[in-house]
C-alpha positions as CSV (number, residue, x, y, z in Angstrom):
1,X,7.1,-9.2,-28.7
2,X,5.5,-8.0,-25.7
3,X,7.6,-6.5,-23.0
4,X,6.6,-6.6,-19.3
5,X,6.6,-2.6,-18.1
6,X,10.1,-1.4,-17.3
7,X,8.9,1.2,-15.7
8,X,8.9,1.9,-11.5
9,X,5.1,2.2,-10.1
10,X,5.2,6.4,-8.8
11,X,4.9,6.8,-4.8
12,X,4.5,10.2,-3.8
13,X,5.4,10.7,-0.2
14,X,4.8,14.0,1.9
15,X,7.8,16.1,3.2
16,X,8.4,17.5,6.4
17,X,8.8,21.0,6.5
18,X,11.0,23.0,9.2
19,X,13.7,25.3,9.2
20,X,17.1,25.0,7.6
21,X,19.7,27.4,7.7
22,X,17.2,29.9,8.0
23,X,15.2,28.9,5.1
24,X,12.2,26.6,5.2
25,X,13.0,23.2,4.3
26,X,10.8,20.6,2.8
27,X,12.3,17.2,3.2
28,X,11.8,13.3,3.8
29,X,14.3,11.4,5.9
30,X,16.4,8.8,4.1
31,X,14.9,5.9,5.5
32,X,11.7,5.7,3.3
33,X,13.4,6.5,0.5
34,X,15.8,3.5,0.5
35,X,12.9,1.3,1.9
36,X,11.2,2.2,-1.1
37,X,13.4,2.6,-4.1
38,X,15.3,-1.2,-2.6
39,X,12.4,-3.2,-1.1
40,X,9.3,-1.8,-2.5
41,X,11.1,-1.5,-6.0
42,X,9.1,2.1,-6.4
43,X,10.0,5.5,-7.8
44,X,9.8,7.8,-4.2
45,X,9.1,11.5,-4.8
46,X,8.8,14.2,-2.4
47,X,5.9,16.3,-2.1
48,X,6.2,19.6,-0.1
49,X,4.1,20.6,2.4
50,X,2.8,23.8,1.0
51,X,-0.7,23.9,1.1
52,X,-0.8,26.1,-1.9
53,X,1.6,24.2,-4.5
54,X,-0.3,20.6,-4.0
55,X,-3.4,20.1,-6.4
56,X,-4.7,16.8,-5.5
57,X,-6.4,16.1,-8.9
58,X,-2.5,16.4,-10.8
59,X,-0.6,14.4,-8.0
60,X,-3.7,11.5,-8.1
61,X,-3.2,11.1,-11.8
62,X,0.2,10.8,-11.9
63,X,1.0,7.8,-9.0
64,X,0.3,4.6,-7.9
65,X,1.2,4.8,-4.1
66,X,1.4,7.2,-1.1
67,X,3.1,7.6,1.9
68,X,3.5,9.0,4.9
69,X,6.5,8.9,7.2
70,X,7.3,9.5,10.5
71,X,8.3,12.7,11.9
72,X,10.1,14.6,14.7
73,X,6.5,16.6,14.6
74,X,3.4,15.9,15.8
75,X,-0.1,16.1,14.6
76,X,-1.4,19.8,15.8
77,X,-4.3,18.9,18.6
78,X,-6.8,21.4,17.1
79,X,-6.8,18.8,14.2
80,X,-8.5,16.4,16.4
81,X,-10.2,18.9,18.4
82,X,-8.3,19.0,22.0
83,X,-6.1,21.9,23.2
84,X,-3.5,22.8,22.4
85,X,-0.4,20.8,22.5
86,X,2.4,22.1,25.2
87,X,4.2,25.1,23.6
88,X,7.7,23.0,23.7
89,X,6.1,19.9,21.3
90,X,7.8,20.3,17.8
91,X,4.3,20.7,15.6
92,X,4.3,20.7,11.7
93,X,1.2,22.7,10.4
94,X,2.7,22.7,6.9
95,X,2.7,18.9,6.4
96,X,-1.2,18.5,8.7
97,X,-2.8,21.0,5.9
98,X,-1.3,18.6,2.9
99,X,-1.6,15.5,4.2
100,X,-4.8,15.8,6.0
101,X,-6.3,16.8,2.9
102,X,-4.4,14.9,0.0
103,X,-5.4,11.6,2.5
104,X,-9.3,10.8,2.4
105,X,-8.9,11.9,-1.4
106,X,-6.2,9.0,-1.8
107,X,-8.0,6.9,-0.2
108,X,-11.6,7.6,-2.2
109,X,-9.2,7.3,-5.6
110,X,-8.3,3.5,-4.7
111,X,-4.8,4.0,-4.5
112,X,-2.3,1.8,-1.9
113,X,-1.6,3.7,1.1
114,X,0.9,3.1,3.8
115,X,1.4,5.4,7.0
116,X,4.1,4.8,9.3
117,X,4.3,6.5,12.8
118,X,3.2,9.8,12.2
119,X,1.5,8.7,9.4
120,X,-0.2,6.5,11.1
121,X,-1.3,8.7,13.6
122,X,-2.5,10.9,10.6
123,X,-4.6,8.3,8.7
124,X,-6.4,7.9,12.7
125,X,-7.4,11.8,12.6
126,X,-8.4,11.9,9.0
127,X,-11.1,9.7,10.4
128,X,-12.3,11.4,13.0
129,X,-10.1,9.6,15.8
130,X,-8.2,11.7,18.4
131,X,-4.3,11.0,19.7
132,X,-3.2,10.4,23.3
133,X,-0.2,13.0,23.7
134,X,2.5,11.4,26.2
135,X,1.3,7.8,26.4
136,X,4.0,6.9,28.6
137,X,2.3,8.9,31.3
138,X,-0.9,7.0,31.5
139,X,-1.5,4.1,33.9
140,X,-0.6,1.0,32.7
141,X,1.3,1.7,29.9
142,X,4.6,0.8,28.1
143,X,6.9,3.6,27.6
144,X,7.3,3.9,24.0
145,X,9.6,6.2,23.3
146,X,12.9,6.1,21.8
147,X,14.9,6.1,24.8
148,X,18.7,7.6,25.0
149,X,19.3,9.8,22.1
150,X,23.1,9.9,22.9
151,X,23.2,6.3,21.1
152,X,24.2,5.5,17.5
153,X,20.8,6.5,15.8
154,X,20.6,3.1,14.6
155,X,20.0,2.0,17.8
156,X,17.2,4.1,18.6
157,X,15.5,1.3,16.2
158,X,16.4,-1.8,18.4
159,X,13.1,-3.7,19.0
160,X,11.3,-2.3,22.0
161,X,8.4,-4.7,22.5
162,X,5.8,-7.2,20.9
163,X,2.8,-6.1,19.3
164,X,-0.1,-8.7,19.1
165,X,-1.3,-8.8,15.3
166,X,-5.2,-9.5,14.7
167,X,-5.7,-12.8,12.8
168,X,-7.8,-12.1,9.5
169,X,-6.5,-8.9,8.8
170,X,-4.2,-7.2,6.2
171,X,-0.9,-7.5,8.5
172,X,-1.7,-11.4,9.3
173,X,-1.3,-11.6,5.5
174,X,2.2,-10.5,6.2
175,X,3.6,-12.3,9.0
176,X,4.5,-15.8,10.0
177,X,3.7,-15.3,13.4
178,X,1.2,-14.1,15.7
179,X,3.7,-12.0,17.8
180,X,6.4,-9.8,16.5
181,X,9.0,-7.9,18.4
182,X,8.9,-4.3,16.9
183,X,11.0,-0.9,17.3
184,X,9.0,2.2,18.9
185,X,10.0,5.5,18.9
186,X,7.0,7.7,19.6
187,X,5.4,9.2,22.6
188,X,1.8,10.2,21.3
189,X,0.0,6.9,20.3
190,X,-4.1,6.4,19.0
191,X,-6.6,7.8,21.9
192,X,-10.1,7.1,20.2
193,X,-9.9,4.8,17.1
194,X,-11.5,6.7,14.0
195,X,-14.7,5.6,12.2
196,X,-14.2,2.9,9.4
197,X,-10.6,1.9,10.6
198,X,-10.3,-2.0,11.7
199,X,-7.5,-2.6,14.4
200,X,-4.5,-5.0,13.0
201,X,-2.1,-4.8,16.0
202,X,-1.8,-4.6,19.5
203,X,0.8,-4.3,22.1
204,X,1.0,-5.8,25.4
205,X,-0.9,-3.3,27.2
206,X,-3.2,-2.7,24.9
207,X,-2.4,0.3,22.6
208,X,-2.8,0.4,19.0
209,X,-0.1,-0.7,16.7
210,X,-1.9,-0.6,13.1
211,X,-4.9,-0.3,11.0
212,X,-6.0,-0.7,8.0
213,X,-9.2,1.2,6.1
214,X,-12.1,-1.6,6.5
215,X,-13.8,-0.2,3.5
216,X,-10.7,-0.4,1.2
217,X,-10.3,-2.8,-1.5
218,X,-7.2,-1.3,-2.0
219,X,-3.7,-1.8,0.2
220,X,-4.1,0.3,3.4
221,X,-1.5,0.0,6.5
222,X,-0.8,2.3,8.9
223,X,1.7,0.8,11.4
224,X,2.6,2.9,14.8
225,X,6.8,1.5,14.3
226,X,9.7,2.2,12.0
227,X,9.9,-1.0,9.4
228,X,11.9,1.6,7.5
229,X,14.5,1.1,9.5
230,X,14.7,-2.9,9.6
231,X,13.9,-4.3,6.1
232,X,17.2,-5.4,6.2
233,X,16.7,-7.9,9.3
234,X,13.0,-7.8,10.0
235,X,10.6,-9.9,7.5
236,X,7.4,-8.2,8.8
237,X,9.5,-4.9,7.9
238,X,10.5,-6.9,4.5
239,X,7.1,-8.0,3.9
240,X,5.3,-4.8,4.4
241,X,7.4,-2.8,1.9
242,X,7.1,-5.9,-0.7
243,X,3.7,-5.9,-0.3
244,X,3.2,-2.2,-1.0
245,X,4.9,-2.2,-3.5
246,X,3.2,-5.0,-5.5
247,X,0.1,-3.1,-4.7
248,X,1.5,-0.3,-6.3
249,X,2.7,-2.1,-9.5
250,X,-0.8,-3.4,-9.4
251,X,-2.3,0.3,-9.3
252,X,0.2,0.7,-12.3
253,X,-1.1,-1.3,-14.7
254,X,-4.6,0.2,-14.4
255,X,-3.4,3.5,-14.6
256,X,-1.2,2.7,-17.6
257,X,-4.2,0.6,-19.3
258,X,-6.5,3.3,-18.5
259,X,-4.4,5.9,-19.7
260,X,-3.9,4.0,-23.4
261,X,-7.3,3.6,-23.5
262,X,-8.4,7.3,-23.5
């Protein structure tokens, strides 16, 4: 009798690495791991950011899904070729030398991809795109940013403002409705949209909320929020994890068929 797979598609995700009792830390906040393991029905695993103990060619084989999360860190300019960032922004060049290069080969292997926040921001410079540093400060905009950190931290998740999805495009597939309240906690948003990346969202005044790869047959989302955070009460947040995951199952099955096959 035939037995439908048991087993949990594989999502590597890529850790943040900073300092921890005077150690260096490599670590993924708890948030995409319970988004994953509950909503997205995937095995998470943590890849470190060391440069050095990632081969690309082992971690491809051996998944069906990546992601990357949002951080307290922010892409290092010099990766999209502006000066330097202001000596007092929390920077991450552990986690930029990984996952900028583990990234475009993900991609070229066919396998789902979700970026959220700083992921997002990452899948924008791994296309040649460039990042607006304190978008709150430019004319016109919304301030994005977290607000008052004295809060609950749950709260630093309440919705913040509508994004505008695209119809036709991956993240239509996902939602009901045209407009969609979302939380937004970040300061540096998309500057100059990268080569091959379609736009998916939009908020009110104008900046970019997500993207997908247009050339991908394959899941690809990057969204600029925290659905993370709000699975449990959002269904765009619901539906993005579901669908990744199904993506991932999907990558599963050819992996395990091609594997038996060999």
């Amino acid at each position: 009798m035939n037995h439908p797979n048991p087993r949990r598609p594989v999502v590597a995700i890529v850790a943040d690495r900073f300092e921890r009792q005077k150690h260096a830390t490599h670590a993924v906040l708890e948030g995409y791991v319970h988004a994953l393991a509950q909503v997205a029905k995937v095995l998470p695993i943590i890849v470190p950011a060391h440069a050095e103990g990632v081969d690309a060619e082992t971690l491809i084989s051996s998944i069906d899904g990546f992601l990357l999360t949002g951080s307290p860190s922010n892409v290092a300019a010099e990766r999209y070729d502006a000066p330097p960032l202001p000596v007092s922004t929390v920077i991450d060049p552990a986690r930029d030398a990984v996952s900028l290069q583990l990234l475009p080969l993900i991609l070229e292997a066919g396998l789902p991809f979700l970026g959220i926040c700083r992921g997002f921001q990452e899948l924008n410079v791994a296309f040649g795109g460039s990042l607006e540093r304190a978008v709150h400060d430019q004319p016109g905009r919304l301030d994005h940013r977290e607000g008052d950190h004295e809060r609950p931290v749950e709260r630093w998740y309440d919705d913040r403002h509508a994004i505008g999805i695209i119809p036709g495009g991956r993240l239509a597939k996902l939602s009901a409705q045209a407009t969609v309240m979302v939380n937004s906690l970040h300061h540096q948003g998309v500057d100059r949209l990268g080569e091959g990346l379609r736009v998916e969202a939009k908020a009110p005044d104008g900046l970019i909320e997500a993207i997908s790869v247009e050339s991908a047959t394959q899941f690809t989302l990057g969204v600029q929020w925290h659905p993370e955070m709000r699975v449990g009460d959002s269904p765009l947040a619901h539906a993005i994890f579901t669908a990744f995951g199904d993506a991932c199952r999907t990558r599963q099955e050819e992996r395990l068929q091609s594997h038996h096959s060999n």
